[in-house]
PDB file of N, H, CA, C and O in Angstrom:
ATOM      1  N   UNK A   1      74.901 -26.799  46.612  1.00  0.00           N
ATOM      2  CA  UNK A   1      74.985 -28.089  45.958  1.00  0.00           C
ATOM      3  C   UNK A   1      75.256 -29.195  46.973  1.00  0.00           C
ATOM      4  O   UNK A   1      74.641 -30.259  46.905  1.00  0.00           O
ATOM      5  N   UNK A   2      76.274 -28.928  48.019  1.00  0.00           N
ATOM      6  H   UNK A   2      76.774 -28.063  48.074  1.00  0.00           H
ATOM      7  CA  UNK A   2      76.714 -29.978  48.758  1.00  0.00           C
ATOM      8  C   UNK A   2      74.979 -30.602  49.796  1.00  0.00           C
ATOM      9  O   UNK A   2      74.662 -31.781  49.950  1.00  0.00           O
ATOM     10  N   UNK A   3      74.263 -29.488  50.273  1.00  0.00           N
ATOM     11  H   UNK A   3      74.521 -28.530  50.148  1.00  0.00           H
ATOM     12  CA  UNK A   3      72.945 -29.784  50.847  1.00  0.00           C
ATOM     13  C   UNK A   3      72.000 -30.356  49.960  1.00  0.00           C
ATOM     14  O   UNK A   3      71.259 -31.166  50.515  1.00  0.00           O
ATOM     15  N   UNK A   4      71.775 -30.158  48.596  1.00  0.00           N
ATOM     16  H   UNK A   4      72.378 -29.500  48.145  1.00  0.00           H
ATOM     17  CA  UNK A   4      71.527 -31.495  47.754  1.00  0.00           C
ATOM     18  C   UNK A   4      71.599 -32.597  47.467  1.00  0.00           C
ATOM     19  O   UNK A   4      70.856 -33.559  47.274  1.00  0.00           O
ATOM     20  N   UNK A   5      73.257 -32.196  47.454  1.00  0.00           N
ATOM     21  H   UNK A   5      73.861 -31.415  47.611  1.00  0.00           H
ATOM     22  CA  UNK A   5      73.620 -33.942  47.257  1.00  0.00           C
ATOM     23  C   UNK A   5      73.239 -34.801  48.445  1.00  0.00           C
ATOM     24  O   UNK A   5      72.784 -35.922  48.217  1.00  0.00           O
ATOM     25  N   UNK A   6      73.427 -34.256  50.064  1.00  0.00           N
ATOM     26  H   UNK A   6      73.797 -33.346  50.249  1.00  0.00           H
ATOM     27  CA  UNK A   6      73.464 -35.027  50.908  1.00  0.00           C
ATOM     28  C   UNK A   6      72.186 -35.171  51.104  1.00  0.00           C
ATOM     29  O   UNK A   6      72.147 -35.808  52.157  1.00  0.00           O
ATOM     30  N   UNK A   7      70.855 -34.942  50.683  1.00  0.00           N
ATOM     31  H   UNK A   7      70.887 -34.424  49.828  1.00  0.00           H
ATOM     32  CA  UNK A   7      69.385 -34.919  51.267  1.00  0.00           C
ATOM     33  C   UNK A   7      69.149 -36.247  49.948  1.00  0.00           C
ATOM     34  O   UNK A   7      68.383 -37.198  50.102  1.00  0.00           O
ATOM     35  N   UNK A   8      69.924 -36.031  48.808  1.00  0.00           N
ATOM     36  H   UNK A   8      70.547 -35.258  48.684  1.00  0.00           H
ATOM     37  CA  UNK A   8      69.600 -36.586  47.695  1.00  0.00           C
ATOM     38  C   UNK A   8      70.826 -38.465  47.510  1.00  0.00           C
ATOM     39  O   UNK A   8      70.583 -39.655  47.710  1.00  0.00           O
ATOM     40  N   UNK A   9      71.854 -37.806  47.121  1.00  0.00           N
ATOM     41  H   UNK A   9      72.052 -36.840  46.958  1.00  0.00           H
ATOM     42  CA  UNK A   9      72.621 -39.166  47.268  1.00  0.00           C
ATOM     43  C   UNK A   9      73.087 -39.711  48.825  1.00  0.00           C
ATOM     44  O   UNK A   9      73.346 -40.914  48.811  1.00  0.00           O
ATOM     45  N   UNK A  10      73.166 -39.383  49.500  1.00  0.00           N
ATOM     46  H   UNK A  10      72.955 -38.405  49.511  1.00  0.00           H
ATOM     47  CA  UNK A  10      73.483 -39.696  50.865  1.00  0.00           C
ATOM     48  C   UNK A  10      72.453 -40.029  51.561  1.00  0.00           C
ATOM     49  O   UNK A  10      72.727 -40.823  52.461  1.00  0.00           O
ATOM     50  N   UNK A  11      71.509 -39.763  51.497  1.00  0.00           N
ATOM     51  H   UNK A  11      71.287 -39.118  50.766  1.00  0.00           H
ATOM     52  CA  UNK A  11      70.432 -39.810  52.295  1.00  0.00           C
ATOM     53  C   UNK A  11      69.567 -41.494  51.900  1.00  0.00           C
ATOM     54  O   UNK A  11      68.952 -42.343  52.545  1.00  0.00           O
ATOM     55  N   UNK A  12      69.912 -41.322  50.730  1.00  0.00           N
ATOM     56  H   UNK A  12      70.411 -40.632  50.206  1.00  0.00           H
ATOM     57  CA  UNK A  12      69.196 -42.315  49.952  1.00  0.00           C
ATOM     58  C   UNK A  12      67.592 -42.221  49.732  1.00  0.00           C
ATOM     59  O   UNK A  12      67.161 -41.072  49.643  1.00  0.00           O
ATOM     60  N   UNK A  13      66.915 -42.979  49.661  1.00  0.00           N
ATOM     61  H   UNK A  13      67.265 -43.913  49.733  1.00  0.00           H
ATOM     62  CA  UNK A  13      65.242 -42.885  48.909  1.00  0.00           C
ATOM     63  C   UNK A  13      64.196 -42.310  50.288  1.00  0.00           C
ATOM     64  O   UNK A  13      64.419 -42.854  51.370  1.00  0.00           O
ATOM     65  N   UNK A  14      63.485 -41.622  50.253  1.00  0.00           N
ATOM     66  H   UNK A  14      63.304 -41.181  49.374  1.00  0.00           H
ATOM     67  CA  UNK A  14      63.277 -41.151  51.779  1.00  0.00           C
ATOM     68  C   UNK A  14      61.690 -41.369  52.278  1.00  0.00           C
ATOM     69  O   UNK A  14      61.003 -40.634  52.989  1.00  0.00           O
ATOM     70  N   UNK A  15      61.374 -42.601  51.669  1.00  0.00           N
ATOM     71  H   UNK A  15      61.932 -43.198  51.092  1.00  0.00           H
ATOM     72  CA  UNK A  15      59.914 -43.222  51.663  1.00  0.00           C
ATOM     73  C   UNK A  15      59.428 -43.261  53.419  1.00  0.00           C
ATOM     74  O   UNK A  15      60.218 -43.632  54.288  1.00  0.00           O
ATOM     75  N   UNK A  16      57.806 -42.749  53.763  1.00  0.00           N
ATOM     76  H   UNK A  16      57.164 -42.448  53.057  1.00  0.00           H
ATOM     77  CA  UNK A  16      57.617 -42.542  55.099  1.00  0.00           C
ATOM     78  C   UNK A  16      58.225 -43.890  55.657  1.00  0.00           C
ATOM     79  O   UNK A  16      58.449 -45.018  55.219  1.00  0.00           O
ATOM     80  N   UNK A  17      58.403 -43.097  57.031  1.00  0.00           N
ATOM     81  H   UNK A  17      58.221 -42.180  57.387  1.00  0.00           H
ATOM     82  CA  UNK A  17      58.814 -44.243  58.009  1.00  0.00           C
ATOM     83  C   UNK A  17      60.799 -45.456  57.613  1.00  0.00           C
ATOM     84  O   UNK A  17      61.409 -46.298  58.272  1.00  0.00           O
ATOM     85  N   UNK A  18      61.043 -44.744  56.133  1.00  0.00           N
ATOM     86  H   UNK A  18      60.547 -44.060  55.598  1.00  0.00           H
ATOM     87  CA  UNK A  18      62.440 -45.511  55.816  1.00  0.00           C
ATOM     88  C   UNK A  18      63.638 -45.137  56.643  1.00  0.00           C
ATOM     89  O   UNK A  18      63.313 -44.406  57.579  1.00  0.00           O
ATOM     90  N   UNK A  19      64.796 -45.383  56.595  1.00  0.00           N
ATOM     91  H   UNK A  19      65.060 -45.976  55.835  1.00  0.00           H
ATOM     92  CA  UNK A  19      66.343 -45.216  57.652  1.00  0.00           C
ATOM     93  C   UNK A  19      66.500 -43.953  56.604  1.00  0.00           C
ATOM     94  O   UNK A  19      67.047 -43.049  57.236  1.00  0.00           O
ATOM     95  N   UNK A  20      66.285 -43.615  55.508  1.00  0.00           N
ATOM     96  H   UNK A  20      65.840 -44.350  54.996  1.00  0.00           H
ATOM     97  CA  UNK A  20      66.636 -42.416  54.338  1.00  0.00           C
ATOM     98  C   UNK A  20      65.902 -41.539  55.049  1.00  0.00           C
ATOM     99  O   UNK A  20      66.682 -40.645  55.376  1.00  0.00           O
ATOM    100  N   UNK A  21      64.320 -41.200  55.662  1.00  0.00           N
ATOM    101  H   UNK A  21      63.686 -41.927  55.396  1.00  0.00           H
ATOM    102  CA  UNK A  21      63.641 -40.640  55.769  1.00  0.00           C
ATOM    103  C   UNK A  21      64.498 -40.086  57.082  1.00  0.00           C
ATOM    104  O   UNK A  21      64.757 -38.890  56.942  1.00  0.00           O
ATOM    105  N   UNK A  22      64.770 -40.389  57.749  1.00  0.00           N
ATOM    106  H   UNK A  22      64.559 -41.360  57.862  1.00  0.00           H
ATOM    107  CA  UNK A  22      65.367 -40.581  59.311  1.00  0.00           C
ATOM    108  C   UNK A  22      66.978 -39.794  58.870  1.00  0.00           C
ATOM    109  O   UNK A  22      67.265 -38.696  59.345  1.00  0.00           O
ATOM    110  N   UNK A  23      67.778 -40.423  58.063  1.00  0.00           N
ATOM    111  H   UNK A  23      67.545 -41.316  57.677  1.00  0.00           H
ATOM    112  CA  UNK A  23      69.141 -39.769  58.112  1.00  0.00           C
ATOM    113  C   UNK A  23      68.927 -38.413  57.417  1.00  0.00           C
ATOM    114  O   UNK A  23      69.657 -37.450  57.649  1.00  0.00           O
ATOM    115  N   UNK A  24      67.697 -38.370  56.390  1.00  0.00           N
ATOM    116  H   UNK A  24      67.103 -39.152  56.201  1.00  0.00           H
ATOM    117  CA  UNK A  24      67.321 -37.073  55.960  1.00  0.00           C
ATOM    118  C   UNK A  24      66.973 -35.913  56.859  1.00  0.00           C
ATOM    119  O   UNK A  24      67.383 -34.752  56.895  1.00  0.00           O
ATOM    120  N   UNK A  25      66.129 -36.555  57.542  1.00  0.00           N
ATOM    121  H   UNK A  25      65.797 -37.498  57.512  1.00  0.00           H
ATOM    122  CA  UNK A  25      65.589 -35.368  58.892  1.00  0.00           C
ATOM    123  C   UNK A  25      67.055 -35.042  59.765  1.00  0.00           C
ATOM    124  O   UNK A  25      67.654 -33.990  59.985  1.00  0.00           O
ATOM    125  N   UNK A  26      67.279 -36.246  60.086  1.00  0.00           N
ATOM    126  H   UNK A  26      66.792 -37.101  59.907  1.00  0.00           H
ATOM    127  CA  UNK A  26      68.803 -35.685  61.133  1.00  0.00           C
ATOM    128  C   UNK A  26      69.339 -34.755  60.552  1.00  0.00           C
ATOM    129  O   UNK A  26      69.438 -33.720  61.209  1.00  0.00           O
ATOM    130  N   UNK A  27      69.910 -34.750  59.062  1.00  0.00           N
ATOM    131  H   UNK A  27      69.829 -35.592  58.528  1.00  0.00           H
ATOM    132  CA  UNK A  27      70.811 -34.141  58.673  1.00  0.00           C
ATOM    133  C   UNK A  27      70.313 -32.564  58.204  1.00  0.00           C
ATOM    134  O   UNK A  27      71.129 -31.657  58.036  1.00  0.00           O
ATOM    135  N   UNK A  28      69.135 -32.432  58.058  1.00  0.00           N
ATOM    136  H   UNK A  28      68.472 -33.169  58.194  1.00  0.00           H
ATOM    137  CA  UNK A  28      68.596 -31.228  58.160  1.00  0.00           C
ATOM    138  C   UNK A  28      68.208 -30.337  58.988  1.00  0.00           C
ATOM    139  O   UNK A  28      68.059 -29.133  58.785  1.00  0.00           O
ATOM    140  N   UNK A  29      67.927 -31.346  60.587  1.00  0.00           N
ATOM    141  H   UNK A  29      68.048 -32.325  60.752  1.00  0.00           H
ATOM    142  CA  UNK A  29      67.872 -30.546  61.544  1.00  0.00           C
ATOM    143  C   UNK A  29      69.327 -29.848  61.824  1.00  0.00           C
ATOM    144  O   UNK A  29      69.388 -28.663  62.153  1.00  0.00           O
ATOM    145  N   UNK A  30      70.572 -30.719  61.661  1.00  0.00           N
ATOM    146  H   UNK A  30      70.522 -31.681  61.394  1.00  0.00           H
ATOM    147  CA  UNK A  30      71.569 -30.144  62.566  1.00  0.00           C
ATOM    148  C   UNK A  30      72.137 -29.392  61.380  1.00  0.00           C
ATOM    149  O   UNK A  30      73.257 -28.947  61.627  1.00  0.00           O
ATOM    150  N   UNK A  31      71.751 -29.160  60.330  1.00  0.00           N
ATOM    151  H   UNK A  31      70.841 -29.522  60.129  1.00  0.00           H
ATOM    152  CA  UNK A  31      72.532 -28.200  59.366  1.00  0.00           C
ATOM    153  C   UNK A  31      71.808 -26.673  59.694  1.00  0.00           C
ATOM    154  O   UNK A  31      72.460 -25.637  59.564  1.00  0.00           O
ATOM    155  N   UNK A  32      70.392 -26.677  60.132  1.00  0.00           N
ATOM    156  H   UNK A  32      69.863 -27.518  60.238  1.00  0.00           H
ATOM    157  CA  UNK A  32      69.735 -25.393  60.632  1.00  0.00           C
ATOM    158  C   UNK A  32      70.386 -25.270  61.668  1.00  0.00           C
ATOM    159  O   UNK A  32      70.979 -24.205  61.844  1.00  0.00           O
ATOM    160  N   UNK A  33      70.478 -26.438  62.769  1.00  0.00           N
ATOM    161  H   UNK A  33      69.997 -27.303  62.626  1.00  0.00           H
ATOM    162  CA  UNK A  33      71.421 -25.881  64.310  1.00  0.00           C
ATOM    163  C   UNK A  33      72.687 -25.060  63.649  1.00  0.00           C
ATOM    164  O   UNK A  33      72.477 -23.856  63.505  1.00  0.00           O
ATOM    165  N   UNK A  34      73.772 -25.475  63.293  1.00  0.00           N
ATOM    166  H   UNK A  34      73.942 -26.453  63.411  1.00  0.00           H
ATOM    167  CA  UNK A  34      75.125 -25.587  62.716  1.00  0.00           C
ATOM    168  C   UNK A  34      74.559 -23.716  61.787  1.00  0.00           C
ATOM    169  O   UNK A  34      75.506 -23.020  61.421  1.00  0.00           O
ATOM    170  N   UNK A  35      73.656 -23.369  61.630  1.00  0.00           N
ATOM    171  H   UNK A  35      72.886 -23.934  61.927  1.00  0.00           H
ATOM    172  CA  UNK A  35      73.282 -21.618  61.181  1.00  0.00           C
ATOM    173  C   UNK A  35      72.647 -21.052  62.286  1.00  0.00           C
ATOM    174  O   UNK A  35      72.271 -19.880  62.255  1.00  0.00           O
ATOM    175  N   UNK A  36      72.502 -21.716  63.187  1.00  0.00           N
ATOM    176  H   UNK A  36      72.808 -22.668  63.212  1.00  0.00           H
ATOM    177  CA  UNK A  36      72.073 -21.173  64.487  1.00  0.00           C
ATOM    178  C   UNK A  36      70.257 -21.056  64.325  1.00  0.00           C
ATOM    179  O   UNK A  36      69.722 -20.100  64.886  1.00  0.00           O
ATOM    180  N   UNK A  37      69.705 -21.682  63.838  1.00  0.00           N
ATOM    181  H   UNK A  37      70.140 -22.459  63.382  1.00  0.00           H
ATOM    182  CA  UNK A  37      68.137 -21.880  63.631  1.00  0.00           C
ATOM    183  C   UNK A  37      67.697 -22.575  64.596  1.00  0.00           C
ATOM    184  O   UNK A  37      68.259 -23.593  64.998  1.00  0.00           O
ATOM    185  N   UNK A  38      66.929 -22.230  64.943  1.00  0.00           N
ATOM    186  H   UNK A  38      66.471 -21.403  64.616  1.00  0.00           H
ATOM    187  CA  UNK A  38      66.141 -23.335  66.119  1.00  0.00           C
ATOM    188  C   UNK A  38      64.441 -23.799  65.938  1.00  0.00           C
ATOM    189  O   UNK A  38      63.847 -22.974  65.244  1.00  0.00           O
ATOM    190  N   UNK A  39      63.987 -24.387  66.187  1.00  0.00           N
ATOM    191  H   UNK A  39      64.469 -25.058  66.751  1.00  0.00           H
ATOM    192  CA  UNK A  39      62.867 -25.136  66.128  1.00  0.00           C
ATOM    193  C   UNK A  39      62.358 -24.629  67.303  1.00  0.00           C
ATOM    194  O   UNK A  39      62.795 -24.638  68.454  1.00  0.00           O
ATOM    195  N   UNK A  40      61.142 -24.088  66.700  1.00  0.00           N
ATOM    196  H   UNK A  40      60.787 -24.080  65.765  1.00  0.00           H
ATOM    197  CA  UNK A  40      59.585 -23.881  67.920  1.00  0.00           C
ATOM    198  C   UNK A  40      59.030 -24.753  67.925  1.00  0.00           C
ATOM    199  O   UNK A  40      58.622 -25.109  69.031  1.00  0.00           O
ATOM    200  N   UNK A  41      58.724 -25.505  66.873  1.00  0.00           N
ATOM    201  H   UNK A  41      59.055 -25.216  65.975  1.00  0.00           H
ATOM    202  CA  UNK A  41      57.435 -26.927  67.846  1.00  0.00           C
ATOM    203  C   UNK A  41      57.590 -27.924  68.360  1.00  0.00           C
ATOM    204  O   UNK A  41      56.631 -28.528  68.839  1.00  0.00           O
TER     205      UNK A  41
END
């Protein structure tokens, strides 16, 4: 629930190219780091 809320109310509206779209991505990349996931591309 808490990774909902924050992609959803925290993040705010996440239209291409918006500051929502941007705090959305941040906050999803470092929640995969933070499980030890890493990114290939």
């Amino acid at each position: 629930m808490d990774i909902a809320f924050q992609l959803t109310e925290v993040s705010g509206p996440r239209v291409t190219g918006s500051p929502g779209l941007k705090r959305a991505s941040e906050y999803a990349v470092n929640q995969l780091k933070q499980w030890g996931l890493r990114m290939w591309f």
